[in-house]
N, C-alpha and C positions, 0 to 999 in steps of 0.2 A: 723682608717678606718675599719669599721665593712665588714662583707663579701659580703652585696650585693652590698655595694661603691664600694669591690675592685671587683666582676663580671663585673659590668657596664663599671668600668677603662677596664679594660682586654678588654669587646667587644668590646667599642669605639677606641681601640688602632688597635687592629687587624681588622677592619672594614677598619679604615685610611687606615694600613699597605698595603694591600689590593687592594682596589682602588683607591690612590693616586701615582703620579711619587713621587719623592725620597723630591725634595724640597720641593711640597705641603705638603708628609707626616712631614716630622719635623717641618712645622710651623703648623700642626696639631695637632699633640704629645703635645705641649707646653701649645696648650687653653685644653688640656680634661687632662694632667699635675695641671692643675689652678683649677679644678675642686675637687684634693685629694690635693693639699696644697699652699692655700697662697702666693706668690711672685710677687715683680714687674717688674725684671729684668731677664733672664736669657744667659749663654753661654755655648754652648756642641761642643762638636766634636771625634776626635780620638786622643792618645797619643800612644807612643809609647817612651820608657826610655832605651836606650842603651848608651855603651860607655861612661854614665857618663855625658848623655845629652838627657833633654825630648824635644821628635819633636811630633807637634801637625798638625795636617790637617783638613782640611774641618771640621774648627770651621764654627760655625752659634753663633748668635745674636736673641735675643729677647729684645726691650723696650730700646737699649742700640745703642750710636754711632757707625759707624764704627772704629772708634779711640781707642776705650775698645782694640779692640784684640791685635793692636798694643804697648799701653801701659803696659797690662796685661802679654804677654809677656815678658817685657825687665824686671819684677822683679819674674818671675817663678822661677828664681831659690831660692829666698826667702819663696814661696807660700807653710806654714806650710801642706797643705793637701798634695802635692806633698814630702814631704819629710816623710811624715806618713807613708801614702798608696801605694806606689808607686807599693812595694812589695805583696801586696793582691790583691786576684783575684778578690773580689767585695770589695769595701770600703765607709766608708758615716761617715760624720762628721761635724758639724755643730760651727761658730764661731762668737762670736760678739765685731767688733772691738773700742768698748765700754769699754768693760770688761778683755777684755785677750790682753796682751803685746804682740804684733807683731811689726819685724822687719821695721822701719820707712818709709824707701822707699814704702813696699807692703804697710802699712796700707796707706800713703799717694797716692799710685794707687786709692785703694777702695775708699777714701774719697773723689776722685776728681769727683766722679761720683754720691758722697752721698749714695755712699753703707756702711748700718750700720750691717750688720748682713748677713753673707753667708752661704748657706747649701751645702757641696758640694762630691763628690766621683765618683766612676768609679765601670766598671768591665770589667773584661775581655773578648772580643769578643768571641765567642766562636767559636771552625772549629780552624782549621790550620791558624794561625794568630798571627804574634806578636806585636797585637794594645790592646786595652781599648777603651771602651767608659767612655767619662766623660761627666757631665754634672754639673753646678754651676747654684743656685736660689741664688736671691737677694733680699734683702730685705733693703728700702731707711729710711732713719732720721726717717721720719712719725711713723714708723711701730714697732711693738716689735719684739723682736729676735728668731729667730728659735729654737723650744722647744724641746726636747727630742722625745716628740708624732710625729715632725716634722720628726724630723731622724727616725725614726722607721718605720712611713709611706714612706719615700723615699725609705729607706734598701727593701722595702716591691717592692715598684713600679720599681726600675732601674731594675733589671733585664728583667723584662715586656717590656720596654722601650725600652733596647739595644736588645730584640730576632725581637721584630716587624720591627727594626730600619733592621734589619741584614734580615729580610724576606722579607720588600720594597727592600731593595739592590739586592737579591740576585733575584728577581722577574723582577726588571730592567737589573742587568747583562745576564739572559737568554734571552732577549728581544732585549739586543746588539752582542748575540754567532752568531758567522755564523750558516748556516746548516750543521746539524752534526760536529758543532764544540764546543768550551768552550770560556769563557773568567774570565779577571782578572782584581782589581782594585789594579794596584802595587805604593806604595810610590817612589819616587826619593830614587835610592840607591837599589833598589831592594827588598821589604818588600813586601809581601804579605797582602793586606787588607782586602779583600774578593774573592772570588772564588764561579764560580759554579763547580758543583759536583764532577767531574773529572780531572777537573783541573790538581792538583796538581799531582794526579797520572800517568795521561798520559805525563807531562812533566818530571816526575821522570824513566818513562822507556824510554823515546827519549834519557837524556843528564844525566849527573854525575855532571853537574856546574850547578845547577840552578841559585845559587843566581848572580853569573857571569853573566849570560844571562842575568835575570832579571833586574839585575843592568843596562846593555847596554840597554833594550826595558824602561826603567823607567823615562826615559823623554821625551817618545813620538817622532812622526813620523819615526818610525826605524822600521827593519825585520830582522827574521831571518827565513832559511831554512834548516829543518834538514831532516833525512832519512824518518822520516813520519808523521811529522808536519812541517806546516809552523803557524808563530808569526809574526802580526803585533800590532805594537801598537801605542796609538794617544792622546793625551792631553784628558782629564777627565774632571779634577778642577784643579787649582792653586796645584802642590805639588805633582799630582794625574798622573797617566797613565792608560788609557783604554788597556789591552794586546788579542787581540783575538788570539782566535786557532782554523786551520783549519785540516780538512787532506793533507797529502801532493800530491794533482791533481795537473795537469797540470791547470784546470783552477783555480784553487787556486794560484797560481802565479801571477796573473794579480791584476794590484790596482784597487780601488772600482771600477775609470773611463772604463779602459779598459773591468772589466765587464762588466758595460753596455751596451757597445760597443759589447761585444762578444753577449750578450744577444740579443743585434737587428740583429748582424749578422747570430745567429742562427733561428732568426722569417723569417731570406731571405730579411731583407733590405738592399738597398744597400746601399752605401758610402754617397753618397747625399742624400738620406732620411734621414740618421742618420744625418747627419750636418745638414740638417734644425729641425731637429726633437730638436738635442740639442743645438740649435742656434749657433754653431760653425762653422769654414771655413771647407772647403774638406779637404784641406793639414794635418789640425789637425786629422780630423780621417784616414787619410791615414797612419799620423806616427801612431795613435794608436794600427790598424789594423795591422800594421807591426810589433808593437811590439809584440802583441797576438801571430801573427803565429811563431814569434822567444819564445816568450815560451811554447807556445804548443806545438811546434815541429811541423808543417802542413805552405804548401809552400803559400797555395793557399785559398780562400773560398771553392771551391769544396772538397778539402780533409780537412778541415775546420769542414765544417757539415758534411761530410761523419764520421769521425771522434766523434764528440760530437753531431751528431744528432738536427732536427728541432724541436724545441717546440711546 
């Protein structure tokens, strides 16, 4: 790849990164990916190799069933690159299962799908993180094998790849913070994936357990309330927990609904405006209402708004 291929890579990648949500950007990455090397198949996502066991999340697919990721799985722990690379912070290697003896099961994975020649590696997320991006090209019967030039240009591009990939994320996770709050995307188990800014440090001066916490908020719909943060968190993706951070208000305490609720009740509607406003019965925003002033602490609507003021 000479250097204005890899400028024009670079603009078109952080252009995506940019203005696309997170799904558009990675089926974006992939065609301006086709553009600096050859392939007909591709699958990326995050790993993460702990205890003697790689867990992978929010794989994606190019050109390939949904059946790949299931099969491809159940012989990982065969998969020569995974046993290479595991340990390096960026990795790229390329194999044709033509030519090189591999372990029967994996090669018969590849071959069920006519993949003859894979280019594949990872790096390391970068930020407080204990994931990798990885990414696999394919290449079918038809096609000749991934060349040295191949790996060289890839070595050249994945990094490019995973910073844009971690700039859409991290441009969507600000997009999901409350006000004047932070959020996280935590693995099952408590693993940190991405983070905006503060994240981690504001949750490092509340508690002395994080990964504890984490662990409890990492499978979604759950809270927690400490002395000056409240944590809620809510299903992402398959595997994935969204964790917000608020400060710890009194209207911070109310779920998404009940803000609402407070929200119309601070414009001065009343009970029945809000129920036809949000197509629900009186009694429902009665218990709502009820609940608010029980964690606000305020008896009434009058000391209500007196309290947290009209909009």
């Amino acid at each position: 790849m000479n250097i204005d291929d890899f400028s024009t890579f670079v603009f078109d990648l952080t252009n995506s990164a940019i203005g696309l949500n997170l799904d558009d950007h990675q089926a974006s990455q992939i065609q301006i990916l086709q553009k600096a090397i050859s392939f007909d198949a591709a699958w990326w996502g995050w790993s993460n190799f702990s205890g003697g066991r790689n867990r992978l999340i929010n794989t994606g697919l190019f050109n390939l069933p949904q059946s790949y990721d299931s099969v491809i799985r159940a012989v990982l722990h065969l998969d020569p690159f995974v046993k290479s690379g595991r340990n390096l912070a960026i990795f790229a290697k390329t194999i044709d299962i033509k030519t090189l003896e591999l372990p029967e099961d994996y090669a018969k994975a590849l071959q069920a799908f006519q993949i003859s020649s894979v280019l594949s590696g990872h790096c390391r997320l970068q930020g407080e993180t204990e994931f990798n991006f990885f990414l696999s090209l394919y290449r079918r019967k038809h096609g000749p094998a991934f060349s040295d030039a191949d790996c060289r240009t890839y070595r050249l591009v994945l990094r490019h790849i995973e910073q844009n990939l971690s700039l859409n994320l991290k441009a969507e996770l600000r997009s999901l913070a409350p006000d004047q709050g932070e959020a996280a995307i935590v693995s099952e188990g408590g693993a940190v994936v991405r983070a905006t800014l503060e994240f981690q440090n504001k949750l490092q001066a509340e508690t002395a357990n994080i990964k504890k916490l984490l662990s409890k908020l990492s499978f979604g719909q759950d809270s927690w309330i400490g002395d000056n943060l409240i944590l809620e968190s809510s299903k992402y993706k398959p595997g994935l927990a969204l964790v917000r951070m608020a400060p710890n208000t009194m209207l911070a305490r109310l779920s998404p609904k009940e803000r609402q609720v407070a929200d119309a009740l601070k414009k001065g509607m009343t009970m029945r405006d809000i129920a036809a406003e949000r197509g629900v019965s009186i009694n429902t925003v009665r218990n709502q209402v009820a609940a608010i002033y029980k964690k606000t602490d305020t008896k009434n609507r009058t000391i209500f708004i007196a309290k947290f003021g009209l909009r």
